[in-house]
C-alpha positions as CSV (number, residue, x, y, z in Angstrom):
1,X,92.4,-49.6,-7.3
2,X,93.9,-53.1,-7.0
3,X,96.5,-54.5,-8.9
4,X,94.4,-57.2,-9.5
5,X,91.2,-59.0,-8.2
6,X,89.8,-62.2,-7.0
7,X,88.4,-62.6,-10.8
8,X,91.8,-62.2,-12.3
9,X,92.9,-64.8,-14.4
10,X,96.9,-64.7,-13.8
11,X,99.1,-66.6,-16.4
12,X,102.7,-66.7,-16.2
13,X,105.2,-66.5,-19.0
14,X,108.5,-68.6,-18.6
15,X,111.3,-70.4,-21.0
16,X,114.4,-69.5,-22.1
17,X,115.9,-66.2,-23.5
18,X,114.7,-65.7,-27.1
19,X,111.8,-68.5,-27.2
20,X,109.3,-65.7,-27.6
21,X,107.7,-64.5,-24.4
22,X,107.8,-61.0,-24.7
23,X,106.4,-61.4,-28.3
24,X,103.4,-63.6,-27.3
25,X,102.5,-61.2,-24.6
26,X,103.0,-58.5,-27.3
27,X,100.7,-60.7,-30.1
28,X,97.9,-61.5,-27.0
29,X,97.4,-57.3,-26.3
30,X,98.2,-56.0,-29.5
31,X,98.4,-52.7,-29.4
32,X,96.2,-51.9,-26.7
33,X,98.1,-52.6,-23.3
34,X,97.5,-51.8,-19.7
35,X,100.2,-52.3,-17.6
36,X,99.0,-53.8,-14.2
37,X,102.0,-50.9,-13.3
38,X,103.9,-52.6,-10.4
39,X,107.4,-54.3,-11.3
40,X,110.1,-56.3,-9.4
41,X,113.7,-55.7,-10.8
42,X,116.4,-57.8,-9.5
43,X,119.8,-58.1,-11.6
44,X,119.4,-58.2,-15.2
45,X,115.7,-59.5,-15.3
46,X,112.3,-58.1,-14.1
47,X,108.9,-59.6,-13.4
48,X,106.1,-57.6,-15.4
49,X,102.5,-57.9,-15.1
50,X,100.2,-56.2,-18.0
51,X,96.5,-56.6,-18.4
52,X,94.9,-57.7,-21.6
53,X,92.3,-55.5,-23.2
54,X,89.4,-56.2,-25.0
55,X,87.7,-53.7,-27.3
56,X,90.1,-50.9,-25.3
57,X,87.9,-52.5,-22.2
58,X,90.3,-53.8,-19.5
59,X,90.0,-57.6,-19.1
60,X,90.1,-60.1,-15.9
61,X,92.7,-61.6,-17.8
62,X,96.6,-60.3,-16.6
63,X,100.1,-62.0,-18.4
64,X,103.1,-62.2,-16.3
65,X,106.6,-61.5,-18.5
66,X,109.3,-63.1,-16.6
67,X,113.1,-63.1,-17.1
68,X,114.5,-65.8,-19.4
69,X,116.4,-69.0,-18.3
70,X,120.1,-68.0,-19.0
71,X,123.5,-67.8,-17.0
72,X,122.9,-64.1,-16.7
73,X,119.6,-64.3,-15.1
74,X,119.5,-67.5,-13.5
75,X,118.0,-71.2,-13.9
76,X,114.6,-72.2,-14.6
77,X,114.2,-72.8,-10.5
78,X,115.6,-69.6,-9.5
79,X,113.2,-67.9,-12.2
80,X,109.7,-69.9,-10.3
81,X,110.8,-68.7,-7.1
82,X,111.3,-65.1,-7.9
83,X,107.9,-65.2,-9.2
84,X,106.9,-66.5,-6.1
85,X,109.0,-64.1,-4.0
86,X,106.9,-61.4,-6.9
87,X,103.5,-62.6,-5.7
88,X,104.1,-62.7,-2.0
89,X,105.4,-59.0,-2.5
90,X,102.0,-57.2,-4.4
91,X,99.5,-59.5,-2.8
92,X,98.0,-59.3,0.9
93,X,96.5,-62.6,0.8
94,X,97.2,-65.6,-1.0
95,X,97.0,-65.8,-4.4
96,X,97.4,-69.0,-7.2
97,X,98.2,-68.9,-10.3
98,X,95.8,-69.8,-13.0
99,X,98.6,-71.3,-15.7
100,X,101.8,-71.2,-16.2
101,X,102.8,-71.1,-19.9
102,X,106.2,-72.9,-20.2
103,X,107.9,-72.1,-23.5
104,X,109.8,-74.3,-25.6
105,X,111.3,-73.3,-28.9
106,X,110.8,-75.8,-31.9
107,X,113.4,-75.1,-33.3
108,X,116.1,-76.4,-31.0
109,X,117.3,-79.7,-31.7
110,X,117.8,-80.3,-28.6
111,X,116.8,-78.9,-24.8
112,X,119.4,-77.3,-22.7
113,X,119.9,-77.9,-19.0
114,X,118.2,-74.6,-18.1
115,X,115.2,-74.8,-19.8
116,X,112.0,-76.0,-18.1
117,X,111.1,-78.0,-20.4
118,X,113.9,-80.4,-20.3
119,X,112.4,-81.9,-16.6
120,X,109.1,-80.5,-15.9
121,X,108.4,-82.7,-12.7
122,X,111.4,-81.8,-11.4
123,X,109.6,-78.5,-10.3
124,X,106.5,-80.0,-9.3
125,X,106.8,-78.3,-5.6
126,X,107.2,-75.3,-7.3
127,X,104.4,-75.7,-9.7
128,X,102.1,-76.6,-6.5
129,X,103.4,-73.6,-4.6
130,X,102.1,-71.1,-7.4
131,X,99.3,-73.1,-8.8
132,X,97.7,-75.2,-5.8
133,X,97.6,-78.7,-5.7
134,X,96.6,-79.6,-8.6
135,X,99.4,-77.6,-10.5
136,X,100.1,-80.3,-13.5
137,X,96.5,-79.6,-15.0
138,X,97.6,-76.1,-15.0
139,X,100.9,-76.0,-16.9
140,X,101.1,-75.5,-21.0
141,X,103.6,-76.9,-22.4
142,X,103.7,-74.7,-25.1
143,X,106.3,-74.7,-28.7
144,X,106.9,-71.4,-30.1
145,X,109.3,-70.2,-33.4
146,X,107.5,-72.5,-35.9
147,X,107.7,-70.5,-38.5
148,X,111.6,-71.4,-38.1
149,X,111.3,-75.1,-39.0
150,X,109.3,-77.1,-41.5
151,X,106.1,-78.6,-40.1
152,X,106.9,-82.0,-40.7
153,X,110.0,-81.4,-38.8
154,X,108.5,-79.5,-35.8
155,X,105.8,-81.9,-35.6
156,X,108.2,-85.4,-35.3
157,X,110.3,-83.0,-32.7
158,X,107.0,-82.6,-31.0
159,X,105.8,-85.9,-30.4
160,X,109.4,-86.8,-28.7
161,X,108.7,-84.4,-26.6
162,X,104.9,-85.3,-26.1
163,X,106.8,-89.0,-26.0
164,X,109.7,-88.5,-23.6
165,X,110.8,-85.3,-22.2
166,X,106.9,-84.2,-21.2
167,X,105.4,-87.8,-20.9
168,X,105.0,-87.6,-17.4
169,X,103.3,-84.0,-17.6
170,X,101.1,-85.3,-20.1
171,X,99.9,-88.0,-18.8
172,X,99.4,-86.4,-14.9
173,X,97.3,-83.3,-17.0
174,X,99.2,-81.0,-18.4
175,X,98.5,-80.1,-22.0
176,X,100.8,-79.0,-25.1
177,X,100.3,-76.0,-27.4
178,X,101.5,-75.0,-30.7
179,X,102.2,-71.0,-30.7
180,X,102.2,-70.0,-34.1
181,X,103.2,-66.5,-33.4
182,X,100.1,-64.8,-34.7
183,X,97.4,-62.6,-32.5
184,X,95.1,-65.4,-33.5
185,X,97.4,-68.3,-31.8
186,X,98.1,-66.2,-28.6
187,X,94.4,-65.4,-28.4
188,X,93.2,-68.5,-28.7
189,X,95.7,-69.6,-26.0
190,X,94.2,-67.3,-23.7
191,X,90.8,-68.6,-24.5
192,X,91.9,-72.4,-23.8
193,X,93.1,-71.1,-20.4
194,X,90.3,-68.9,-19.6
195,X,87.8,-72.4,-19.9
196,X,90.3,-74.4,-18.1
197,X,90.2,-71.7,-14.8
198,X,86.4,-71.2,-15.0
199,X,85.8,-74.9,-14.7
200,X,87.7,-75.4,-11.4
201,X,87.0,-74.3,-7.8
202,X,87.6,-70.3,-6.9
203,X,90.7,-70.6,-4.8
204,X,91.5,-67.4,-4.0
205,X,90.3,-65.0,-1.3
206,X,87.8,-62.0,-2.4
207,X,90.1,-59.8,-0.4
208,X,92.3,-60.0,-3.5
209,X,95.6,-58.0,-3.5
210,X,96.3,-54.5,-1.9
211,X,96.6,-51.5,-3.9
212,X,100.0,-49.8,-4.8
């Protein structure tokens, strides 16, 4: 069998160390997980892939753990490109990413020079390698650990962002999301993604990617 085919909605997990990756991915397949099985370990971090189940039913949709942004592991660049370096390893033929999730934790006053979130156009090549051309409409700018700050708090700190720091990403088509580290939030995060991918053009060949 394939690791995955030319249905499967692939969505990448990136931010810093700590901001909740591992945990959404964990909230999104509850306790029913599939791992896709093929991993790419280089240093301290790896690159996992595990499909989401629904109903102990395998889905189409797959979530991509990556390593976090941090001096151990590497900047927010160096993180994109080993995913990049991850798909050209499991897949025979080109294959785009649906979304890419970038998290951002609330409750940090401020945004440190590693995280993605700081300068999201900055990796607009990136983005477009991974995503296609139209990559902006296909990142998530998306705030976890509110259940660290109070709302009215997270909520000014959100519309700087929305304001400043992601203005440009914003206004070219990406969108923001509040993670409210529930099943129910990481769910319906997958759902918003699943729309957004079956509204645009298939861009990926129906050879898919070869088995391991």
């Amino acid at each position: 069998m394939p690791l995955f085919t030319a249905d499967d909605i692939i969505i990448v997990v990136v931010g810093p160390s700590g901001s909740g990756k591992s945990s959404f991915i964990n909230k999104a397949t509850g306790s029913e997980v599939a791992d896709v099985g093929h991993r790419l370990s280089r240093c301290t971090g790896e690159i996992k892939a595990t499909r989401v189940t629904n109903h102990s039913q395998p889905s189409n949709v797959v979530l991509v753990d990556t390593p976090g942004f941090d001096d151990a592991v590497g900047s927010s660049d160096q993180v994109l490109r080993r995913v990049s370096d991850w798909l050209e390893e499991v897949c025979e033929t080109k294959v785009l990413l649906s979304a890419i999730l970038c998290f951002h934790r609330i409750s940090d006053n401020r945004i440190s020079d590693n995280d993605i979130t700081g300068a999201p156009l900055k990796h607009l090549s990136m983005f477009r390698k991974l995503c296609g051309e139209d990559a902006v409409s296909h990142i998530v700018l998306t705030t976890t650990m509110w259940d660290e700050v109070e709302e009215a708090v997270g909520r000014k700190r959100l519309a700087e962002l929305e304001s400043i720091q992601w203005k440009g990403m914003v206004q070219s088509g990406s969108s923001s999301f509040c993670y409210w580290n529930t099943k129910e939030s990481a769910r319906e995060l997958l759902q918003i993604v699943a729309g957004q991918t079956a509204q645009r053009p298939k861009t990926r060949s129906p050879q898919g990617v070869r088995p391991r």
